[in-house]
N, C-alpha and C positions, 0 to 999 in steps of 0.2 A: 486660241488660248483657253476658252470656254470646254471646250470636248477632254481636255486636261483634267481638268479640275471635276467633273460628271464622272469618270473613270472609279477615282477612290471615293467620292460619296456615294456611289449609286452601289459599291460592294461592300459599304458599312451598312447601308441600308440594307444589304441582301442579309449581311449577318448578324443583324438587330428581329428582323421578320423572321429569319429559322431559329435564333439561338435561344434555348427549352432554359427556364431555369431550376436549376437543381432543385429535386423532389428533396425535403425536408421532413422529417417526421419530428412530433414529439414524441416523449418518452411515455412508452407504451407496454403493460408487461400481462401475461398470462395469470390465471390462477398460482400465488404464490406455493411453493412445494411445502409439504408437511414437516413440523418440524423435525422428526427421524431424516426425510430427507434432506431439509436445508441444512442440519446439523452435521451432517456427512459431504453436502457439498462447500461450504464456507471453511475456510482456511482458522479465522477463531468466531470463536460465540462467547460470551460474557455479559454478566449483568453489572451497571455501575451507574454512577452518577456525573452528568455533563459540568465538570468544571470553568473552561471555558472555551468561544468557538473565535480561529483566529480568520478575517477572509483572508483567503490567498492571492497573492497579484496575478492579474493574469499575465500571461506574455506566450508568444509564439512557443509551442515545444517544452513547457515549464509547467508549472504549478497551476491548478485552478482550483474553483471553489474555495469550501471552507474545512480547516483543521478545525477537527470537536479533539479536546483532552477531555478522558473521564477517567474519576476514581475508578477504581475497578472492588467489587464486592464478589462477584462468585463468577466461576469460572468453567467452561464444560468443554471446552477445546482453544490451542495454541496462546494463552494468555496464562503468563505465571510473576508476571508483574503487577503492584498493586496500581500503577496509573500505566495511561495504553494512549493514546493519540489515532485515530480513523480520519479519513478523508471521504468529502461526500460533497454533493455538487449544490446548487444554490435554490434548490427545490421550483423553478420555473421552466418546467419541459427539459430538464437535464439530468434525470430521476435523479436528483440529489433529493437526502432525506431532513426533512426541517424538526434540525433539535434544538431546543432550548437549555442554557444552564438554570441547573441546578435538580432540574427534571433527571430523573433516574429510568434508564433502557435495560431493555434485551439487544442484543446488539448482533446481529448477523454478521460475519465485514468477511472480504475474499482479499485476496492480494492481487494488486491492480497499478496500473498504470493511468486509471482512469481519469484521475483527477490530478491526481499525484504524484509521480513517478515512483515507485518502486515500496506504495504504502498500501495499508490494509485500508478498504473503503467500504461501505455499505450504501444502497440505491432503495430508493422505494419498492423495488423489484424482490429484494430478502424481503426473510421475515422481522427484520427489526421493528422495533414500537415501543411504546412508553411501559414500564415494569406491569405498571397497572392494569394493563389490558391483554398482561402474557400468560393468565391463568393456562391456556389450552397447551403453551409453548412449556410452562416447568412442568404442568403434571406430567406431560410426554418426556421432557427431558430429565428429569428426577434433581436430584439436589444439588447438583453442584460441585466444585471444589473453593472453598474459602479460598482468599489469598490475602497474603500480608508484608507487609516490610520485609520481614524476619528471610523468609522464602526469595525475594528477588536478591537479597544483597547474597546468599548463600549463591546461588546461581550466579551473581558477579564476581563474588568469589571463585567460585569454580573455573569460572570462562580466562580470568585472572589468571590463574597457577596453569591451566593449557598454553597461554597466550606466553607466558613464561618457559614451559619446556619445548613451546615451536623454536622459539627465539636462538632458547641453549643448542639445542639439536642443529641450527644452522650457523649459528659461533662454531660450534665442534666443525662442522663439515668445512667450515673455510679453512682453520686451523689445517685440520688433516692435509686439504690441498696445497697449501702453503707449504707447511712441513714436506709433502710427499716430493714438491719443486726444490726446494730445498737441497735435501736427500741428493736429488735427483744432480742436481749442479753438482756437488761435491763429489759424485763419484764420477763424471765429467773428468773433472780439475786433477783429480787421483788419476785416473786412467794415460791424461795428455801430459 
């Protein structure tokens, strides 16, 4: 009864002695790219101020880290909203980037799955940082484009009267179909 029992422990024991455990890194990055270049690899750049940072729940396959909302002040790529929402991780080996509200960035952010599903994020790895230490980042980048209330609701507007003629466009095409069965039965009925 003993030679039984020796069998499965003595081959969890084989694969407790062989079994490696996974090589783990922390978050580790290269000299970050200049800003010409990170400004042409990042999806938006924008200057603003951290409103507030929400953490995210974690869960298998979902959301993590923390959502930063910032006003948004100037603008140099993919931002024409005056507030924006980034996603970034919890700054302990997860290159998330530790912002504080109220403190005003330069904001790097790519479009990512990283943290977040399907948001714009930024890592320690960009060039993001606090405004006050981005002198090398605006003189390279130049001035900006302001953004304001005025500007995003025109764009909602806009996205508005499209979202409008998709709508018509595909009312009309069922109609036609309909109509065209229609049609089509009646001269059936005429014919028989």
């Amino acid at each position: 009864m003993r030679c039984k029992n020796i069998l499965p422990v003595g081959l969890m024991l084989l694969v407790l002695l062989w079994w490696k455990p996974l090589d783990v890194s922390a978050c580790s990055c290269i000299m970050p790219p200049s800003p010409e270049e990170a400004l042409d690899k990042a999806d938006a750049v924008f200057s603003g101020e951290v409103v507030e940072i929400v953490e995210n729940k974690k869960f298998f396959g979902g959301a993590y880290g923390r959502t930063v909302h910032l006003k948004v002040d100037k603008a140099w790529k993919g931002i024409k909203e005056s507030e924006t929402s980034i996603t970034t991780g919890y700054d302990d080996g997860d290159c998330g980037y530790s912002f504080e509200k109220g403190q005003k960035y330069l904001v790097y952010a790519s479009a990512s799955n990283m943290y977040v599903p399907g948001t714009l994020s930024t890592t320690i790895c960009h060039r993001t940082t606090e405004l006050s230490n981005a002198a090398e980042d605006l003189n390279e980048l130049g001035e900006g484009q302001e953004v304001s209330n005025d500007g995003s609701q025109e764009e909602t507007l806009d996205e508005g009267i499209i979202r409008w003629w998709v709508f018509g466009l595909f009312v009309l095409g069922l109609l036609a179909i309909f109509l065209g069965f229609r049609y089509k039965n009646k001269r059936k009925k005429a014919r028989g």
